[in-house]
C-alpha positions as CSV (number, residue, x, y, z in Angstrom):
1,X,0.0,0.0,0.0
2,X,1.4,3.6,-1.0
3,X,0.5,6.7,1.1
4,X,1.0,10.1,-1.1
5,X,1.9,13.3,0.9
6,X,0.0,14.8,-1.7
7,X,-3.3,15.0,-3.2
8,X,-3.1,13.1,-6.7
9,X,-5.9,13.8,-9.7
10,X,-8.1,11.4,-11.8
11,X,-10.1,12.8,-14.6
12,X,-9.8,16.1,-13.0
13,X,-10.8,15.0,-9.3
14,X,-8.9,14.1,-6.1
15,X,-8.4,10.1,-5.8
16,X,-10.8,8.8,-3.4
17,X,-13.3,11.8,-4.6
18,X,-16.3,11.1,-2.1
19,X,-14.6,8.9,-0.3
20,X,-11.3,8.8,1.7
21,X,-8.1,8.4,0.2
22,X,-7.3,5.1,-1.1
23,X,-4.3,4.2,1.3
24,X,-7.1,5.2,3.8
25,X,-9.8,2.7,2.0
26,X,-7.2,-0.2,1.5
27,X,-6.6,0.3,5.5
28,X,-9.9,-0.3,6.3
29,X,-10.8,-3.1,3.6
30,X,-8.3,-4.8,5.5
31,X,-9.5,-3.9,8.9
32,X,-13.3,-4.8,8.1
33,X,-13.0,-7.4,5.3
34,X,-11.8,-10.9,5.0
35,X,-8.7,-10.4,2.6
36,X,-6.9,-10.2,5.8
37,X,-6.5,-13.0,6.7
38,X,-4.9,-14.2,3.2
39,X,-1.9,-11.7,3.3
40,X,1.1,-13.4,3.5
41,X,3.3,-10.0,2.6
42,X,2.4,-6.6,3.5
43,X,4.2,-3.3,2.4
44,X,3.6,0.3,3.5
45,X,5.1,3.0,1.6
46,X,5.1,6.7,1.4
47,X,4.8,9.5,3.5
48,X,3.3,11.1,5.9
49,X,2.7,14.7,6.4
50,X,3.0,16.1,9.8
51,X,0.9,19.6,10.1
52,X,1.7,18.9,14.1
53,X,5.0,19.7,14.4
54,X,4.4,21.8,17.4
55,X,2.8,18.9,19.4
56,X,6.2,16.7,19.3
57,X,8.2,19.8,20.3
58,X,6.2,19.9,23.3
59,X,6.3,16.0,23.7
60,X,2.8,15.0,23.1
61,X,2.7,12.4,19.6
62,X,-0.6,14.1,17.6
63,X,-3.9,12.1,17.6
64,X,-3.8,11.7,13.6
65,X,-0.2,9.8,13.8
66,X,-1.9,7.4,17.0
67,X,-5.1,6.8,15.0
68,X,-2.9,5.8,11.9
69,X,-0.6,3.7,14.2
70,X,-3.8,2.0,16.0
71,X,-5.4,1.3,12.3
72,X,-2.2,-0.4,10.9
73,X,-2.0,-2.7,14.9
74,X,-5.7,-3.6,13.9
75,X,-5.0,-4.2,10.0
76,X,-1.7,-6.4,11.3
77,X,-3.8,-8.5,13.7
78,X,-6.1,-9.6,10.9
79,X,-3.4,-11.0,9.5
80,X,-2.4,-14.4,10.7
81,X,-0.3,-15.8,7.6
82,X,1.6,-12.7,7.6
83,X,5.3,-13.3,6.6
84,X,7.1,-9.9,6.1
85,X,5.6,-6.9,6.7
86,X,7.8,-3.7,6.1
């Protein structure tokens, strides 16, 4: 799964227009769905902007970077034949 920093166009609208972002969709297909449980490999890449910079200066990790961190636990714990994940 690829995470863009940026917002990318299709047909002249946002990916994910109505919806949320496809990293953010894949997350939750595997979260809520059964695919899950097939993965053997799982990849994340890409990057993630931080508008919070303020909140690790003053040593406090912002709630967007702990929601994203609690969504991949749950994702990884559907995820029995998992081999490699990186």
């Amino acid at each position: 799964m690829r995470s863009y920093s940026e917002l990318r166009y299709v047909n002249g609208r946002p990916e994910g227009y109505g919806s949320g972002s496809p990293f953010a969709m894949g997350l939750n297909g595997l979260v809520t769905g059964t695919v899950a449980a097939y993965t053997r490999k799982w990849r994340l890449l890409g990057q993630l902007k931080e508008n919070d910079t303020e909140e690790f200066q003053k040593g406090r990790v912002p709630d967007h970077v702990l929601m994203l961190n609690i969504c991949i636990r749950a994702a990884l714990d559907k995820m029995p034949m998992l081999d490699t994940f990186e």
